[in-house]
Residue, then its C-alpha position, 0 to 999 in steps of 0.5 A: x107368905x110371912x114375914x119372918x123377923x128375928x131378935x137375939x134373946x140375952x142372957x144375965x152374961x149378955x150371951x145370946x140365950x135364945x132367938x125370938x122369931x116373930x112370924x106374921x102372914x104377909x096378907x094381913x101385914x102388907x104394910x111392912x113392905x111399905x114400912x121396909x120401904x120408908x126405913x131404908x130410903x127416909x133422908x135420915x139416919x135410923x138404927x134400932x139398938x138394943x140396951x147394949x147399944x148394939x145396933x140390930x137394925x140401920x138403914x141405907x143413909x145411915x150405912x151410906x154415912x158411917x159404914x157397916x153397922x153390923x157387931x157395932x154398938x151405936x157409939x163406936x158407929x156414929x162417934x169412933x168411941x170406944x166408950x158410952x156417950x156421956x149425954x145419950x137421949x137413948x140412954x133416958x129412953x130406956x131409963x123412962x120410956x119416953x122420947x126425947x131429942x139432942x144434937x151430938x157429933x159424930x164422924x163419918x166412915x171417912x172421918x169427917x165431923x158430922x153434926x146431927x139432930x137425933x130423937x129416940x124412941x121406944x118401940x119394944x119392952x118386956x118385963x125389964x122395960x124398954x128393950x129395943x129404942x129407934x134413933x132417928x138423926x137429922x143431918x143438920x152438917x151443913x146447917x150447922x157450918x153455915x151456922x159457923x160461917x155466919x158467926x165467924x162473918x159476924x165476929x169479923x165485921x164486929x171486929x172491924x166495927x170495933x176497932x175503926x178509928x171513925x165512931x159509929x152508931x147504927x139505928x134498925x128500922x124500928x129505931x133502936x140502936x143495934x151497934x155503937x163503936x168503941x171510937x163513938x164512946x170515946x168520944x161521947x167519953x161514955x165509960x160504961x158497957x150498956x148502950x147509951x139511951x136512945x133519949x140521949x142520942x137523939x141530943x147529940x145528934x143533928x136532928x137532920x139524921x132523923x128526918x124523913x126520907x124518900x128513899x135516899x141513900x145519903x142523909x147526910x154529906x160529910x161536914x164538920x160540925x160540933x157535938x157535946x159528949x156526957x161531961x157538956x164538952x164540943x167535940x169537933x167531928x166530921x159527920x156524914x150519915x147513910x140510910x140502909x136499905x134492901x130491895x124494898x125496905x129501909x133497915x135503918x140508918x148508920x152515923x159516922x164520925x170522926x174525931x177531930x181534936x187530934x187533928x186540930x192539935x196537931x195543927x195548933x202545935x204546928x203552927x207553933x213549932x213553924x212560929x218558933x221557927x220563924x222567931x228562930x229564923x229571923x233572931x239569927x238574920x236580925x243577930x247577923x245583921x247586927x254583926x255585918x253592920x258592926x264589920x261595915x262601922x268598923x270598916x268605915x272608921x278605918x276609911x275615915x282614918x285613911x281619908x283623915x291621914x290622906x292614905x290614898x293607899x289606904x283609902x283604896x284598900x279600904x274601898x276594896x275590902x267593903x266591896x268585897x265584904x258587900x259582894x261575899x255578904x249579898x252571897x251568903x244573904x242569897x243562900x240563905x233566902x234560897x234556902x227559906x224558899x221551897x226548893x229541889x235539892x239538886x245533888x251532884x258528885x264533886x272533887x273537895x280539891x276543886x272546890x278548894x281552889x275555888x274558894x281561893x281564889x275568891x278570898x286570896x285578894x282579900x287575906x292580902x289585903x287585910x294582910x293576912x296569910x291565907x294557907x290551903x293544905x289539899x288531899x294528896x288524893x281526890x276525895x268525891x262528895x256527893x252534895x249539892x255544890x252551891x249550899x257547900x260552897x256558902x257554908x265555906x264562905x260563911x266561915x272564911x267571911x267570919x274569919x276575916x271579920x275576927x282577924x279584922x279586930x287584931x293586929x298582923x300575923x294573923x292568919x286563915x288556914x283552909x284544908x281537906x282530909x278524910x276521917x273515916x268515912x267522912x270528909x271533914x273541910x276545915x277553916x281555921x284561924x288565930x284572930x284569939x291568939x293574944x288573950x285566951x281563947x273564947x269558948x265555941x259558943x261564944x264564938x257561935x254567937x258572935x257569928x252570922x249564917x252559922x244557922x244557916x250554915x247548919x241547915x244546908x248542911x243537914x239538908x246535904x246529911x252534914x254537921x258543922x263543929x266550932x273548937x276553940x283551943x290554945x288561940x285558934x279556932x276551927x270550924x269543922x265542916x263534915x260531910x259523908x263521903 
């Protein structure tokens, strides 16, 4: 018995001059069957290429992987290529006869990517050299995309790290410092791209984080304490801290904190707006209680004057005209401290015309008795607004009640008009009157600052998605009170 072993001999043109055929008796190489055997059931890819990369020989892994071999050189096997490999350790092979190891890429028969540790060796030569090389390849695939899996999980929970609002530092077991944040810089106002020093983290940072511990989790429970940043200045953080560990072994231990200054100025600057609101707030009662007792002296000099003249007619209109004031007023003082106390809006659909009749009917007895005309002009139609009725219904009020006050300073002929219509899709709720209709008519400013509970007006209006516009012109003037419909 032989074994008979054949190479193809080439000529300069690279055609096959001659076939060498190697014949040994099977007794005295026994082993080849063995070595037949390793080649073909080994878990790796083996080819043996000649110096035209032509594979000669390929063993079952391989052909299981790329495919049939046969005519093909080892890059157009291995890679899809149609060209040589521009990093080929077999091409070193043959060019110095040593062996030597690279990691390429390649695509399986079904085109999917493959990754694979490949070493060349040279196992024939003639007088050119090295003529046939052996390419022995690792898959290395699935290291290789566990390998990708860990650097993208390593990416993403960096990426996390990084871009957390809260500062982190992280120590490892041997208390070096792995991970510091772009938040913790901040706070430490540590400019430059190198870690800060363990030294000068262990200033910073309460000496409770590095005590000794028997195996607890918590180091430390959240508290607000201050730390110093580089320039010696106190931030104010909240800062809880952890101990990592395995199963049996601590890791390290991980500081958390959080910046608290912009909380703390978003308080302070609260605390400020809320006080200009409160010095807003009390301005306008203390200017409106300066107008009502204004109206009430000058009610009250008029009473004087009727008690003085005995005007018993008088002196009865006068007492009414004060209670009326002192009931309307007690109601607009109660919209308003309703309103200043937390409370539900409640929204209901109403009709304008009604509310219209409503409101004349709790001034018609006071225009008479400040002899004045008092006009309502209706809708034809019946315009429904969805609000809450009570706050309209003071805003009104307070209109009419600076009305009677300003015509109170005239002599007759004076007049309050209280009319509806729409505009659009707004209703618009007029109250109108001619108390400047002797001298030039003040500015719409002026008359807002000689009012009271116009701030107040303004503000149940906005809560109903309302606005309240003063226009003084030609004698008259009008507050116009708009509300969506």
């Amino acid at each position: 018995n032989y074994s008979v072993f054949f190479v193809p001999v080439k000529d300069e043109n690279g055609e096959i001059s001659h076939i060498l055929e190697i014949s040994t008796e099977q007794k005295d190489l026994g082993w080849q069957k063995e070595y037949n055997l390793l080649f073909d059931l080994v878990p790796c890819y083996i080819t043996i290429i000649d110096r035209d990369f032509f594979i000669i020989r390929a063993n079952d892994k391989f052909r299981e992987t790329f495919g049939d071999s046969r005519s093909k050189t080892c890059y157009e096997a291995y890679k899809k290529r149609r060209t040589e490999c521009q990093s080929c350790p077999a091409v070193m092979t043959f060019e110095d006869g040593q062996s030597h190891t690279s990691t390429q890429v390649g695509f399986s028969s079904n085109g999917d990517k493959t990754y694979y540790l490949v070493t060349t060796a040279p196992i024939a030569s003639d007088e050119k050299g090295v003529s046939l090389v052996m390419e022995i390849a690792l898959d290395i695939t699935e290291i290789n995309n566990l390998q990708e899996q860990l650097r993208t999980a390593h990416d993403f929970y960096t990426s996390i790290i990084q871009h957390s609002s809260e500062g982190i530092i992280a120590f490892d077991a041997k208390g070096k410092i792995q991970i510091i944040n772009n938040a913790f810089r901040r706070i430490l106002n540590w400019r430059e791209t190198k870690k800060p020093s363990v030294n000068f983290i262990n200033k910073i940072l309460p000496e409770e984080f590095f005590r000794n511990t028997e195996g607890e989790e918590m180091l430390m429970k959240p508290r607000e304490i201050e730390i110093l940043n580089i320039d010696g200045a106190k931030v104010p953080v909240n800062f809880w801290a952890i101990e990592l560990h395995d199963k049996k072994n601590s890791l390290g231990r991980v500081a958390f904190m959080q910046d608290l200054r912009p909380i703390k100025e978003a308080s302070y600057e609260k605390d400020i707006v809320q006080q200009d609101i409160k010095d807003n707030i009390f301005g306008s009662l203390g200017k409106a209680l300066d107008i009502l007792q204004d109206v009430v002296e000058l009610e009250f000099k008029r009473l004087e004057e009727k008690i003085a003249n005995k005007d018993e007619n008088g002196i009865n209109e006068c007492l009414a005209l004060l209670k009326f004031k002192f009931e309307h007023t007690r109601k607009v003082k109660n919209a308003f401290v309703e309103f200043s106390k937390r409370h539900r809006i409640n929204k209901e659909k109403i009709n304008v015309n009604n509310l219209l009749d409503e409101v004349y009917q709790d001034f018609n007895e006071a225009a008479v008795l400040h002899h004045l005309d008092f006009f309502v002009e209706k809708p034809k139609e019946n315009l429904l607004i969805e609000c809450n009725p009570k706050g309209v219904k003071a805003c009104i009020d307070i209109m009419i009640l600076n009305s009677l006050n300003a015509l109170s300073k005239v002599d007759n002929e004076g007049y309050i008009k209280l009319k509806a219509y729409q505009d659009l899709g707004t209703v618009v709720i007029e109250v109108q009157h001619n108390a400047c209709r002797k001298g030039i008519a003040p500015p719409a400013s002026v008359i807002r600052e000689d009012c009271f509970g116009v701030s107040t007006a303004e503000a149940i209006l906005k809560e109903n998605y309302g606005v309240i516009d003063i226009i003084s012109r030609s004698g008259v003037c009008t507050f116009k009170i708009k509300l969506p419909k």
